[in-house]
N, C-alpha and C positions, 0 to 999 in steps of 0.2 A: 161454954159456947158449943152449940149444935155443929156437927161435921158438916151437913147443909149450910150454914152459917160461914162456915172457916172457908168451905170452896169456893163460894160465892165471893167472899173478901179476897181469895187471892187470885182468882177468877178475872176479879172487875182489878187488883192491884198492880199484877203482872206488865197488863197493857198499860198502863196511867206511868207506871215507873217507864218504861221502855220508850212511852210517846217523850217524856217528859225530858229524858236521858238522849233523845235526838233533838228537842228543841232548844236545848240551854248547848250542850255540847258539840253535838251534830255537824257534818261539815258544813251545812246552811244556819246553823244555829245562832245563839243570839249572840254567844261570845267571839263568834267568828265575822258577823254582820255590827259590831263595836270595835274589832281587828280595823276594818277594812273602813270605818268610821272614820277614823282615826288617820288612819294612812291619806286618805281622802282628803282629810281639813290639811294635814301637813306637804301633799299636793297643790292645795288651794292658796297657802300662803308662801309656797315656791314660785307659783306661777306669778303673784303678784309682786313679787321679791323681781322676776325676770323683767315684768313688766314697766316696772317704776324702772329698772336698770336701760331698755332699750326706750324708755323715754327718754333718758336723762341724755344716752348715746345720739338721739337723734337732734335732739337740742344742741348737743355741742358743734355735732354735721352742719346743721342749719348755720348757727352762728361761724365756723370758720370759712363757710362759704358766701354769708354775707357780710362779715364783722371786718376789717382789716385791725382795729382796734384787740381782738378777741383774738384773732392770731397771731399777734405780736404779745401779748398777753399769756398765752400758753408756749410760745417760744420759750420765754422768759422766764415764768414761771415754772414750768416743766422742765424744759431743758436744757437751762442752764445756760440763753444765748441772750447776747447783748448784743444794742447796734453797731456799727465799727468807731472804736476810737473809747468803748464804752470799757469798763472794768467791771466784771463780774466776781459780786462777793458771795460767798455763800458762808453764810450764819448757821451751827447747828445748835 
């Protein structure tokens, strides 16, 4: 290989390695924008996790403020209260 030859290869090699070594690595790089991928989707399915949760909390709203049914129901069920004259068993 001609010395012309050798500097030119490392010439055009130097930058190719250097550009290459900031796009894969780099703090914008590709490993760092699949980090933050990642963290993103695992955001996205918190959010729908909170979401389903404050539906479920408003439905129950809804219903103890029009249900009488539903709130004697959750007395009951929850917490452990009967009507007067009633015996409360608890089964475990």
């Amino acid at each position: 290989m001609e010395i012309r030859t050798l500097v030119r290869f490392v010439i055009f090699l130097m930058p190719t390695i250097f550009f290459l070594n900031l796009f894969i690595w780099g703090e914008n790089g590709i490993l760092s924008y699949m980090s933050l991928r990642r963290e993103a989707e695992i955001e996205r399915q918190s959010v729908e996790s909170i979401k389903k949760e404050l539906a479920k909390i408003s439905q129950d709203i809804s219903n103890l403020e029009n249900d009488d049914f539903y709130f004697e129901k959750l007395a009951r069920e929850d917490l452990l209260m009967g009507k007067a004259g009633e015996l409360v068993y608890l089964v475990r």
